[in-house]
N, C-alpha and C positions, 0 to 999 in steps of 0.2 A: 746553616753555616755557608753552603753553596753559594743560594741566593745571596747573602749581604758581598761574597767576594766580587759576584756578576755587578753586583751597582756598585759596587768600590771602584771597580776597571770602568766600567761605564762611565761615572762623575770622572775617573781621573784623563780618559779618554776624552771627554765635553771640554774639561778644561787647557790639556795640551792644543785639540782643535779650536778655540775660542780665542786661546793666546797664541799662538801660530802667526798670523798677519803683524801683531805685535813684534814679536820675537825676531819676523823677518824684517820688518822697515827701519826697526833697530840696526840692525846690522846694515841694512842700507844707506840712514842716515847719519850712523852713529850715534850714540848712548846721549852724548850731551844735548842735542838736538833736539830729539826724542821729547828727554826731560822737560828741555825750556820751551816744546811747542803746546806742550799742555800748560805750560806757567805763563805764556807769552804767546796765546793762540791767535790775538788778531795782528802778530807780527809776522808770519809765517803765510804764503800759499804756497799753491803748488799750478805749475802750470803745465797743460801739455802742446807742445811746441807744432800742430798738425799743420797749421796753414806757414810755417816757418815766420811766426811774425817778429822774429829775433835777427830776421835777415842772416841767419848762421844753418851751420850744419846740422843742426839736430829736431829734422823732421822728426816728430812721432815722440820724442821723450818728454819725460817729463822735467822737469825742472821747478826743484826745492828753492825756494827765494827767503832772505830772510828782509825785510823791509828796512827802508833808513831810519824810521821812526822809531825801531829797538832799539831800547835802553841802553843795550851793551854792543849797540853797531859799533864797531871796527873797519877800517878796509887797509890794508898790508897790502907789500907787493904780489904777487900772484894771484892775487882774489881774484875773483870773475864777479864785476860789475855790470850792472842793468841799468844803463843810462839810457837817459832821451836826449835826442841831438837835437842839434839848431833847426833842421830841416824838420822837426815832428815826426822821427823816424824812435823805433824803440830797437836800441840793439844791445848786443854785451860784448865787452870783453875782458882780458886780463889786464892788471895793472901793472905794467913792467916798471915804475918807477913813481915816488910820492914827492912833490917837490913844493916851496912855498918861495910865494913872495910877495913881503910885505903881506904877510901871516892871513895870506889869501894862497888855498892849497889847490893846487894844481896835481891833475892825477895822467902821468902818461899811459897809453894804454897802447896794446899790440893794433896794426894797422888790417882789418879785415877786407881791404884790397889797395891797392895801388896812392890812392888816394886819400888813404887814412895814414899813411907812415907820418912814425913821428908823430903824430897827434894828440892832445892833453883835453880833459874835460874838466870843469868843476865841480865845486862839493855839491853846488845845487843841481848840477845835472842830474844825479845818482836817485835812482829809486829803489834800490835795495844790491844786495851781492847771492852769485847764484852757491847755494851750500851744497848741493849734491845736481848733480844730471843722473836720471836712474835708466835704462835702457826701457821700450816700451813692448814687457812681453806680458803675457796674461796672470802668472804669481805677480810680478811687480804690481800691476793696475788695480788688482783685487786689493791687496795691502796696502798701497795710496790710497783707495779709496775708504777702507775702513777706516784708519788713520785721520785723514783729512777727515770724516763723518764727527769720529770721536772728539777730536782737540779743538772744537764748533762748538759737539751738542753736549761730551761730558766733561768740560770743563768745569772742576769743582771751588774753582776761587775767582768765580763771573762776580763782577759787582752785582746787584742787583738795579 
């Protein structure tokens, strides 16, 4: 009787540590996310921002992208957008306002210095919207990386 209680606690202990990274990037990216990055995995990276190629402040983090080419892309006002500009530069920001004309949409977005106020991109600029910025500490990076391995390699509804 001892022994079966010792490997009861042991498998139940295997499995809270297995689903751990799970349970946390959950909470990090939220529930919906989650779901749709295993249903929708070649919609989804993740990137981490080291060499700052975002031209913004978040050296070192990472950054949950969900791509334009998702089925269910949206972009709303406040989203944080991952545009390429005219210059071949790749940067992000919010969208503070959605406007159209002559049912060609125009997306104003906050100015990242001096010489961006006021300024609008369009729908082709956009390579995806950023879902989550996660901070870059050692739990975070372990669980990105499980994550990002899993919604790749266990994807259970890959075409073949």
């Amino acid at each position: 009787m001892r022994i079966i209680i010792k490997k009861t606690i042991k498998i139940i202990l295997f499995i809270l540590l297995a689903s751990f990274p799970f349970i946390y990037i959950t909470e990090l990216i939220g529930f919906e996310t989650f779901l749709d990055s295993f249903e929708n995995s070649n919609y989804y990276i993740c990137v981490q921002d080291k060499d700052n190629i975002f031209q913004s402040n978040t050296n070192g983090d990472y950054l949950i992208i969900q791509k334009s080419s998702h089925p269910g892309f949206e972009i709303k006002e406040s989203d944080i957008i991952v545009y390429n500009d005219y210059d071949d530069g790749v940067y992000y920001s919010r969208i503070n306002h959605v406007g159209s004309i002559a049912s060609v949409k125009r997306y104003y977005i906050e100015g990242n210095n001096k010489e961006k106020i006021n300024s609008y991109i369009f729908e082709n600029q956009i390579l995806g919207k950023i879902v989550e910025i996660i901070d870059d500490n050692i739990l975070n990076s372990i669980s990105i990386k499980i994550w990002e391995t899993s919604i790749h390699n266990l994807n259970l509804r890959k075409n073949s």
